[in-house]
N, C-alpha and C positions, 0 to 999 in steps of 0.2 A: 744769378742762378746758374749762368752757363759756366762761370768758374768753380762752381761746387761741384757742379753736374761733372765735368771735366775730370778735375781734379777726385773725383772719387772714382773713375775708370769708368765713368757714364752710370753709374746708379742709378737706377728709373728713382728712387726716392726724391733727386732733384729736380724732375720733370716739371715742369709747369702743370698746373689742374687747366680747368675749361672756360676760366674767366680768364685768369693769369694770360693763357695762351692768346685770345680774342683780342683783350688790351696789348699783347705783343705785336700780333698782326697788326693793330690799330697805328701803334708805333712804330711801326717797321715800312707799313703806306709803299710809295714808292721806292725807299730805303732802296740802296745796294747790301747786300747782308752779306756774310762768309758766309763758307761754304760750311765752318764749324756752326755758324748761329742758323742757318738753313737746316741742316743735321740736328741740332736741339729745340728746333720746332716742331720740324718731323717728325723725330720721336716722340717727343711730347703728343702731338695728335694721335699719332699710333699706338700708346700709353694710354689715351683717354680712349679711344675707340676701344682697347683691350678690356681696359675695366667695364665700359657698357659691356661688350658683352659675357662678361663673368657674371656681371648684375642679373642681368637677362636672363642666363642659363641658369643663373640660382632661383632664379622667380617662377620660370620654368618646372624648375624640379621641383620645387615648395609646391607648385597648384596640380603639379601628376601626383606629390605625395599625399594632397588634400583629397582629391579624387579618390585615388584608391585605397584612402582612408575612410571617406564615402561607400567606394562600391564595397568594401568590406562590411561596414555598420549595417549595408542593404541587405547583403548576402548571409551575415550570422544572423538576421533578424529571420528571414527567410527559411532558411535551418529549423530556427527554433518552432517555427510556425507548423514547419510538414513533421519536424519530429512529435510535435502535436497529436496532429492531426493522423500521423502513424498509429502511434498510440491509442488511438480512438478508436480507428480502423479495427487494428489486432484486438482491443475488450469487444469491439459488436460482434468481429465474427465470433469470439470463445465463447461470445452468449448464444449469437445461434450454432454452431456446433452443439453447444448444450441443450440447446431445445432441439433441435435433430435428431441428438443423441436420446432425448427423454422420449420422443417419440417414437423412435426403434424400439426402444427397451419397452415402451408401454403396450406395445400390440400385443 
């Protein structure tokens, strides 16, 4: 992989994944490495650290989006309830207005 990796002008595409890398380590033990196969570890980790955190930030923004898809469903139900309850309001008073009214007029 470090010839691929190389040879494509360092591609993250040929990065080791997170086992790949551990069984490298495992191999690598006491090893003297280069300083290019020290470089191709390295990045390789900082590859895999990078992707966790895309992962993250995307799971992240999935459960703000669930949320305030939530407090949305809360809030037009909310709406619908006082526009209601509006509504009910404004018909009792036009009944008593009406009876106020019928009473003025009836003295």
């Amino acid at each position: 992989m470090l010839d691929k990796w190389r040879f494509s002008n360092c591609d993250d595409r040929w990065l080791l994944n997170e086992q790949a890398l551990q069984d490298a380590r495992t191999w690598a033990g006491v090893r003297s490495l280069s300083e290019e196969h020290h470089q191709f570890l390295m990045r390789s980790q900082s590859h895999i650290h990078e992707q966790e955190m895309t992962r993250q930030d995307a799971m992240r923004k999935r459960e703000q989006t669930q949320t305030m898809e939530q407090a949305n469903a809360i809030a037009t139900r909310r709406i619908v309830k006082l526009k209601q309850q509006l509504t009910i309001s404004l018909v009792l008073c036009g009944i008593l207005l009406l009876a106020i009214a019928a009473l003025v007029f009836t003295r």
